[in-house]
N, C-alpha and C positions, 0 to 999 in steps of 0.2 A: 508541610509543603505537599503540593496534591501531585501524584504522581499519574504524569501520562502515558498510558503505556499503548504498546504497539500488541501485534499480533504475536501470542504466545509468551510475552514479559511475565513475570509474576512480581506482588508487591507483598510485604508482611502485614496484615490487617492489626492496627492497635488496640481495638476492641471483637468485641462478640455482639453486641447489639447494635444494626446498622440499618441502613435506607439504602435501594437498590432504586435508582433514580433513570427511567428511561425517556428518552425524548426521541420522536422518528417523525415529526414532519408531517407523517400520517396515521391515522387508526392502526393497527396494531396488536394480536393478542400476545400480551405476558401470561409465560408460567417458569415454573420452576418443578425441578425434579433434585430426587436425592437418593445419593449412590455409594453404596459400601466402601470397603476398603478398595477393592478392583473397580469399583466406580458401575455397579450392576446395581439396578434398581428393580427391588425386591418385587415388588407390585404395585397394581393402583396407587393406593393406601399409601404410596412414597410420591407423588406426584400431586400439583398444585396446578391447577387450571380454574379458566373462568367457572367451569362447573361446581369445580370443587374447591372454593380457593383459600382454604386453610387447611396447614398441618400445622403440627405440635412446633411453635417456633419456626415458620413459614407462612406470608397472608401473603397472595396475587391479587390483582384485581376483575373485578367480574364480567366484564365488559371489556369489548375494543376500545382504542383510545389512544390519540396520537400522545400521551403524556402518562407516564405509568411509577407511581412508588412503590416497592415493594418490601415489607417490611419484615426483618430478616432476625431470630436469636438465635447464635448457634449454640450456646448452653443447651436449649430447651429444643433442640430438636432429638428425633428417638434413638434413642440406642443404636449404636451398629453404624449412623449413619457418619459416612466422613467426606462427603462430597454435597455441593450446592451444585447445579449447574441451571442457570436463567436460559429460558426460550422464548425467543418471540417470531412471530408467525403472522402473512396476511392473512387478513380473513377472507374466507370464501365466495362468492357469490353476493358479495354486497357492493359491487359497482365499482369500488376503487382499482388500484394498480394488484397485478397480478404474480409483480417479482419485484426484489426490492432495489434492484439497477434500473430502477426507474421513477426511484424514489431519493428525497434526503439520505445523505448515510446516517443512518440510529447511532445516536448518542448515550453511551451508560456512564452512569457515576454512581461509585460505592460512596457514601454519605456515612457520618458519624447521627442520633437524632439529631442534635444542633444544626445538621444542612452542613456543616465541615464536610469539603471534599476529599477524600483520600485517595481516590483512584478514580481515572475516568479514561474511557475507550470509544473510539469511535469507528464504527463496524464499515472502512471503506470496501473499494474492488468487491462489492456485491454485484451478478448481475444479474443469472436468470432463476434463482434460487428465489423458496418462496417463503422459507424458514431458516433461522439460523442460531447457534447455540453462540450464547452471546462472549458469556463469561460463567467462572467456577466459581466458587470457594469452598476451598479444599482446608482437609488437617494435616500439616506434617510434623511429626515429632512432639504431639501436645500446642503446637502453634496453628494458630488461620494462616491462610494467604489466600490472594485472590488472583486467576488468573483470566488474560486478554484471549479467548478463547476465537470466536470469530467464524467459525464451520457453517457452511452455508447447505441450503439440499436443496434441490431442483425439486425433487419427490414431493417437497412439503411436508406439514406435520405429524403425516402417518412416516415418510422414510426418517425423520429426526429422532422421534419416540422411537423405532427400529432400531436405531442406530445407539440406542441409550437403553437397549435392553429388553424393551416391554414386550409383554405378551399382548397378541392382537393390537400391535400398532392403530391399523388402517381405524376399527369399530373405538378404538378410542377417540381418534383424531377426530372419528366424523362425529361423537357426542359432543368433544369443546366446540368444534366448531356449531355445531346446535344449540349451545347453551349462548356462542356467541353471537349466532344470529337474533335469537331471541332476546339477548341484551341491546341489537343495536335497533330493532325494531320500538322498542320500548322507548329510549332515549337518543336517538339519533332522528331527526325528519329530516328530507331531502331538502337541498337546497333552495330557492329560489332562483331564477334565469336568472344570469349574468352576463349583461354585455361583456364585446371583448376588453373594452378597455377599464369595464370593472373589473373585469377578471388580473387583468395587468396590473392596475391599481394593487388588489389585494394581495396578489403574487409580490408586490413590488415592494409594500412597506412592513410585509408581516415576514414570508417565509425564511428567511434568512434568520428567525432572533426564535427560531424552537427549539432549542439549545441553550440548555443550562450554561450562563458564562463563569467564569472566576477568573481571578487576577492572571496575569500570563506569567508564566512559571518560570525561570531562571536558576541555572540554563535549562534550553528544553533537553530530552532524553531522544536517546539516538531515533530516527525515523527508520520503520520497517523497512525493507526492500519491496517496494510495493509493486508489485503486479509483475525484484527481483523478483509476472505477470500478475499483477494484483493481489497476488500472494506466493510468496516465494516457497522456497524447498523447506520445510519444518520437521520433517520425520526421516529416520531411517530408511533408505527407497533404496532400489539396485541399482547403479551408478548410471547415470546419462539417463536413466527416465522419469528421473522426478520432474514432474510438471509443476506449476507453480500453481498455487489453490487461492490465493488473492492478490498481493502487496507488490519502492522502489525495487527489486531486485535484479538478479543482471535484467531479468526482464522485472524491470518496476515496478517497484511500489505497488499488487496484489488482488486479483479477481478470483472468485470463489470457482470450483470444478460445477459444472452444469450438469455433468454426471450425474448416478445413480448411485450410491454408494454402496458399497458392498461388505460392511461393517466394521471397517477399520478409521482409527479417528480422524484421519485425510483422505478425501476420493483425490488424487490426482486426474482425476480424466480433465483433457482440455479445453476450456469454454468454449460455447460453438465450435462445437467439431463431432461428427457424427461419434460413435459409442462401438461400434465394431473394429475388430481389432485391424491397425493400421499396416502396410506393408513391410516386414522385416527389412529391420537396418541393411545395411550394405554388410558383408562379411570383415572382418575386421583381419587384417593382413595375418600371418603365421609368426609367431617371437623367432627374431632374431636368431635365440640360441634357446635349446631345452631349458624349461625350466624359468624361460625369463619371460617378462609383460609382452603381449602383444604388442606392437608397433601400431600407436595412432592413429584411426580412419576419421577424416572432415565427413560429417555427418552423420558416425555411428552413436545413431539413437533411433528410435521409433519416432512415425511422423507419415503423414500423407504427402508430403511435400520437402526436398531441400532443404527448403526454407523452415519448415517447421522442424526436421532433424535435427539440425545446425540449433535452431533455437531452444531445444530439448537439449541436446547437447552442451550449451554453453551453462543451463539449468543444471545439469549434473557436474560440471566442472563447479560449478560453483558450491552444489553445497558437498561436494566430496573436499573444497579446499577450507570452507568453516570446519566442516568435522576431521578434516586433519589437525587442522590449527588445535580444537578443542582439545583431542587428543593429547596432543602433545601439554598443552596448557596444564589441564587435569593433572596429567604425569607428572609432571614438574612442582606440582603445585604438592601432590601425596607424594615426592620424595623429600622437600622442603618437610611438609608436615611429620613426615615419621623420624627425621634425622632430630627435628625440637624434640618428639616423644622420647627419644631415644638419651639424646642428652641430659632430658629431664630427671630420667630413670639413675643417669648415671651421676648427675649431681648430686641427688638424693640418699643415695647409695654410700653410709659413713666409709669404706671400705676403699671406694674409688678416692677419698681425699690423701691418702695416703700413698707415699712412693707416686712410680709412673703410671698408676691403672688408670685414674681420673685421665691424662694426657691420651692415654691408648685407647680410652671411650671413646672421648671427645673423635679421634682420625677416625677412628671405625665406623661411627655415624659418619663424617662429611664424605667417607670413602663409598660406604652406601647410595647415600646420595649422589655422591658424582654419577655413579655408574649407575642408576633409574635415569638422570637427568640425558646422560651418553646415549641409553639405549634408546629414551625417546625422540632424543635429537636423529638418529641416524632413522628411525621410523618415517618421522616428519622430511626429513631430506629425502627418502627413496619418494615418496608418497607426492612431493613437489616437485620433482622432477621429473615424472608420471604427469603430472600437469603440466607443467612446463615447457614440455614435448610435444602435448597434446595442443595446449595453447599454439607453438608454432606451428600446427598443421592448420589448424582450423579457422586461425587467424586471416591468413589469405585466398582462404577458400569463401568467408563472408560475400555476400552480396551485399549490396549501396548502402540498404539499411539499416545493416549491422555492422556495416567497416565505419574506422574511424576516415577523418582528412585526410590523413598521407595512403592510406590505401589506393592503388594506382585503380581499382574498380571503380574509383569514381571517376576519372580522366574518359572511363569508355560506357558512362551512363548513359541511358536513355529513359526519358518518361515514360511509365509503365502504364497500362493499360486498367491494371486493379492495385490495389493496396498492398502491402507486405502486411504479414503477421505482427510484426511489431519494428523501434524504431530506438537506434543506440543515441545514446544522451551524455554518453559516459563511459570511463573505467572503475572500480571498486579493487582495491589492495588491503594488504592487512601487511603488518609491519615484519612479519618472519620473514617474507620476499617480495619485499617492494616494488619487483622485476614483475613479477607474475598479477599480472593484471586479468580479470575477467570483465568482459564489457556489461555494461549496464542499459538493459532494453527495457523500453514502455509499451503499452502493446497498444494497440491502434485497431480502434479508432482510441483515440486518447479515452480514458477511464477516467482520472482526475486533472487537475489544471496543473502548472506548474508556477513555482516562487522562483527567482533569479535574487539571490540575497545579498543585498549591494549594502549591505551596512557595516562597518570595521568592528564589530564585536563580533560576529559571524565567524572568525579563526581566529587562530593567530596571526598566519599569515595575511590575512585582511588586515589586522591591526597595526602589521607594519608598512601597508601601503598609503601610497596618497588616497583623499578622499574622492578627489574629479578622477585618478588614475582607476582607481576601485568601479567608480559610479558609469566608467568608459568601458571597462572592461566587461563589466556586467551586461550592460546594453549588449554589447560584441557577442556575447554568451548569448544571449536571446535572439538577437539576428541568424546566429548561425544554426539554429536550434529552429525557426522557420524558417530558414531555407531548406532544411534538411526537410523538414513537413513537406514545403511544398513539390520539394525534386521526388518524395514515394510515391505522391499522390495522380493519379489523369489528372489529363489537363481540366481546369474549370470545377475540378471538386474538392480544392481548397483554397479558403480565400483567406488571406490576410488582414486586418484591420488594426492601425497604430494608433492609440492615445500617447502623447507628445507635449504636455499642457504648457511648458516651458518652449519647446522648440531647443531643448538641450540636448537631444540627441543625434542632430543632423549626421554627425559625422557617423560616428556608427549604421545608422539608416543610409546613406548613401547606394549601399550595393540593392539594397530592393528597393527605393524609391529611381534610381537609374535605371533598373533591369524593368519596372515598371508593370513587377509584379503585385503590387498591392493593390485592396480592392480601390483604395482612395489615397490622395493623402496624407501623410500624417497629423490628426486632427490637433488642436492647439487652443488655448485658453478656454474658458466655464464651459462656451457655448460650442466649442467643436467637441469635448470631453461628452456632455449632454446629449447632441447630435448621435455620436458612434455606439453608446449606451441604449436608449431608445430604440436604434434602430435594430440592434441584436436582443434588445429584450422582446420588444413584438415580433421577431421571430420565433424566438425560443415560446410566448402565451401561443402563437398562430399555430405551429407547429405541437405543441403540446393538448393544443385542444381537437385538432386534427387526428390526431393521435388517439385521445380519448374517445370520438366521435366515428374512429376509426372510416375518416373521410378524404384521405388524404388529398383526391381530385379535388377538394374545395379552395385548396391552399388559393392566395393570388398566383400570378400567369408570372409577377416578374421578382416572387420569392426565390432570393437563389437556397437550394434545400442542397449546396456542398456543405461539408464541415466548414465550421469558422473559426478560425483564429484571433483571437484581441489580447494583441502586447498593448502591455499598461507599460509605461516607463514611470519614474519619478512619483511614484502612489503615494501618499495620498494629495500631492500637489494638485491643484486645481478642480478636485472633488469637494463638494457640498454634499453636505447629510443625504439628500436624495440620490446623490449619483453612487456615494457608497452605498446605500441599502440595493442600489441596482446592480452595483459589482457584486455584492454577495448574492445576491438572486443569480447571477450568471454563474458564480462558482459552484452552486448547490443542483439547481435547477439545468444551467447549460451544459452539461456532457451528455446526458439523456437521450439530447435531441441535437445533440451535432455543433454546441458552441462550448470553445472551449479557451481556457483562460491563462496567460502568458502573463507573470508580472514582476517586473523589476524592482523593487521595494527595501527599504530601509524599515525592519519593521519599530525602531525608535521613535520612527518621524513619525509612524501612526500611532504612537503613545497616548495621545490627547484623545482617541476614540475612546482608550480604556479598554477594559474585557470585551465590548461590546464588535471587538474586529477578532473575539480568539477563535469562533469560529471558519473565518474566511481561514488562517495563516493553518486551522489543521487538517483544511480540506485540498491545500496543495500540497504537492510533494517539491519540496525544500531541495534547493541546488545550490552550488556557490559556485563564484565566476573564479576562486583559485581553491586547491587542495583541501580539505576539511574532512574531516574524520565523525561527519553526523547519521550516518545510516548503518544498519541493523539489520543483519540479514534473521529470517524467520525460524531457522531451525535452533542455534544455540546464542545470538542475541551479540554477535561479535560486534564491537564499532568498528565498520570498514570505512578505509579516508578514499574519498569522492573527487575523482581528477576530469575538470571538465576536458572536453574535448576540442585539440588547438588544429590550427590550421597552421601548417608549417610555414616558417617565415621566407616570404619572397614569392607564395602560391600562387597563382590564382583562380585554385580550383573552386573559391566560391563564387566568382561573376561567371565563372564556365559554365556550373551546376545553374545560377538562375540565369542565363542566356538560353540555357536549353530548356526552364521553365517556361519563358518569356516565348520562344519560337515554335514551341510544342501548342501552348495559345493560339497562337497566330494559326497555326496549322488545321488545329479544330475549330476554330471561328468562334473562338470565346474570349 
């Protein structure tokens, strides 16, 4: 079974001879490097690039190339060496994108020769980064594995090669990239003109299928905490200022640091956000009593802004509550393990079969253990409670963005002028204290689309609900999830757009089809599905060659260029083979440039596509409309269970929230 992994997963590799299978949508330079036991690459001479692209049990390819094999023995590579690590990189000065948040996410699959999948990654929350280290294969203990590695560098392939060791980074980079210029000059000619609606065309039937498919895997494995901001908390960091470097996390699902990095395997600096140091947190009140924790301050983290504190903040609640959790795990797990060693000794032992010694082994071990498992328990307690605490300060100090429904900040909202940093979706628990919730933020402008997973296999709890009850609530989940978009956003710079192909979901649509905040409404059978599709795909080619052309005055006068929204309800109901290849063109292609993709879906019902849909379902981040335990935070790989966000029964703080959508409109004349 081919294992998908997230950012920083590791799998066991069953063999040594493999295929290193990249796909990116676009050209592309693959290399690879190899790195000692510390993972320190010795010289050159350890490094594979288009210039040079064989070593002893290592071949890259020689040229850019949006499709890359790379063919891998790790028997046969040199002495010493215990680490693989695959790079890939734009290339320079040849006209394409110039960071890969503006491109397909790259897709890697480690391959058996047979094309057997064993492991595949998908390098999402990239944005302004121009190189990135994709994946390893590493040796531990006489065994392979491969790991989801995902590090992105603003600097490009001189800060990557830096950051992996080498002497004179910068004069190496700039010979691959010479060797690669000269590859693409040889084998690449420039395109011929293409109308716009060729250019839409060829966007429309091709880009979605550059990705390697295989069967969809069952079940899938937990999803990252993406972007808990594009990439959540992964390393060791001093408490409240880990930033997140991609992935759902509290802040979702994962974007790479735009920083520079400064030689450590994570730059935490914060995407777009300048690189000088930020103004010191607020002072954090005086303990209590000698000797004890400081007393909780709402905000104390670094940040240029409240909003960003708060949002570093919640980043370090969170991954201080995985590495408690782990903690404790660990501990439990080596007093469990030493009490069997211990017993083993003593069964073993002809001496203990006799009289009471065997009986007084046996207590002596569980007594041991009890008392590792006691100490780590009361660890774990002082440690959550500390959060705990902290959670109830910080909680109602949130702004609209970041509070859930019952928070009373939203009863006194007002349409904001700019954007927040990011935008809660959610809570994330782990089962030691079900109480202690950390919210779950996506950062905004949206990075990836979102799934609302209306099908009864999805939990348990799904599985014990009705099927219309499920497919109701799910809708409900999605509604409320764009009205939240639209209450952060000015007026007029985000629009909503519903496919509907059934007309089953009146009831739930009600509160934005009454507040009469959508752009239209909700479209219905072949020909309104077709309609709504078309008309965000030619903005997504208009805007995208705009962009290219760096022309932006060109756009038409009556392109609205806000963010857009498109809830799909009921998918793949009322889509024909075209209208899906255009879903996937907006899943891929629309976050780039401002469209972005909400969908309600039974992914069973789209069975019948086959492999041929695995890429759209791993380019959303996965939500359920009740509790489910599918996401993954990035440092130690916990399943955290995923509680949407309710609206308190009898509210009605969501017609308030879009009434002050709807008059804030009216206000600005849009």
């Amino acid at each position: 079974m081919t294992a998908e992994l997230v950012r920083g997963q590791n799998h066991t590799l069953p063999q040594t001879r493999l295929e290193i299978r990249v796909s990116a949508g676009t050209p592309v330079v693959a290399g690879a490097t190899l790195g000692d036991e510390r993972g320190t690459v010795r010289g050159v001479e350890w490094i594979a690039h288009p210039g040079s692209p064989q070593l002893p049990g290592l071949e890259v390819s020689q040229q850019a190339a949006a499709d890359h094999r790379l063919a891998v023995d790790l028997e046969a590579l040199p002495a010493g060496a215990h680490r693989v690590t695959v790079l890939l990189a734009l290339p320079v000065g040849a006209g394409g994108p110039v960071r890969f948040g503006a491109v397909p996410a790259p897709f890697v699959a480690v391959t058996g020769l047979d094309g057997t999948e064993i492991a595949t990654f998908t390098l999402t929350d990239l944005d302004a980064e121009s190189a990135v280290s994709a994946l390893e294969l590493y040796r531990r203990q006489d065994a392979w594995k491969v790991r989801a590695v995902g590090q992105g560098y603003a600097g490009g392939l001189a800060e990557m090669l830096a950051d992996q060791g080498v002497t004179d980074p910068a004069a190496l980079a700039g010979s691959i990239q010479e060797a690669v210029t000269r590859g693409l000059a040889r084998s690449v000619a420039p395109p011929p003109p293409r109308t716009p609606e060729a250019d839409r065309v060829r966007h429309a039937t091709g880009s979605a299928d550059h990705r390697p498919t295989a069967p969809p895997p069952a079940p899938e494995p937990p999803e990252p905490l993406a972007d808990p901001a594009t990439t959540g908390p992964a390393h060791t960091t001093q408490p409240h200022t880990a930033q997140p470097h991609t992935a759902p996390g509290p802040a979702a699902a994962g974007a790479s640091a735009a920083g520079p990095s400064t030689g450590g395997p994570i730059n935490y600096a914060h995407p777009r956000r300048q690189h000088a140091a930020p103004p010191s947190p607020p002072p954090a009140a005086p303990p209590a009593q000698p000797g004890q924790p400081a007393q909780p301050v709402a905000g104390d983290a670094t940040g240029w802004s409240m909003d960003e504190r708060l949002y570093n903040q919640i980043w370090g609640m969170f991954e201080d509550l995985a590495r408690a959790v782990a903690a404790y795990r660990s501990a439990v797990d080596f007093a469990e393990s030493r009490m069997d060693q211990e017993l083993d000794r003593a069964l073993s032992d002809p001496r203990n079969r006799i009289g009471g010694a065997g009986d007084r082994s046996r207590e002596a071990a569980r007594a041991k253990r009890d008392e590792l498992a006691s100490r780590a328990g009361e660890a774990l307690d002082r440690d959550l409670a500390q959060l705990a605490a902290e959670a109830a300060v910080v909680e109602p100090a949130l702004p609209a963005a970041y509070a859930g429904w019952g928070n009373p900040v939203w009863h006194a909202h007002r349409i904001p002028m700019e954007i927040p940093m990011a935008l809660r979706i959610g809570d994330l628990h782990l089962p030691e204290r079900t109480e202690l919730r950390i919210p779950l933020l996506v950062r905004l402008p949206l990075e990836r689309g979102m799934w609302v997973d209306s099908g009864r296999t999805a939990s348990e709890a799904a599985a014990l609900m009705d099927t219309d009850r499920l497919r109701r609530l799910a809708m409900e989940t999605a509604v409320a999830h764009a009205a939240r978009l639209l209450a952060v956003y000015p007026p007029g710079e985000f629009a909503v757009h519903v496919i509907d192909p059934a007309g089953s979901a009146a009831g739930p649509l009600a509160p934005l089809v009454e507040a009469g905040v959508l752009a239209g409404p909700p479209a219905a059978g072949p020909g309104g599905v077709a309609s709504v599709l078309a008309h965000l795909t030619r903005r997504v080619d208009l805007v995208q060659m705009a962009v290219r052309a760096r022309a932006a005055d060109s756009l038409p006068p009556d392109l609205d260029t806000g963010e857009q929204l498109l809830v799909v309800n009921d998918f793949p109901h009322g889509f024909d083979d075209r209208a899906v290849t255009q879903l996937r063109y907006l899943a891929d292609e629309g976050p780039a440039v401002g469209v972005h993709l909400l969908m309600v879906a039974d992914r069973e019902e789209a069975s019948a596509y086959g492999p041929v849909l695995d890429p759209l379902w791993r380019s959303l981040l996965r939500i359920t409309p009740v509790a489910d335990s599918h996401l993954a935070d990035p440092w130690v790989g916990h399943a955290w269970t995923y509680e949407p966000l309710t609206i308190p029964p009898g509210s009605r703080v969501l017609e308030q929230v879009l009434a002050a959508v709807a008059a804030a409109r009216r206000a600005a004349g849009r």
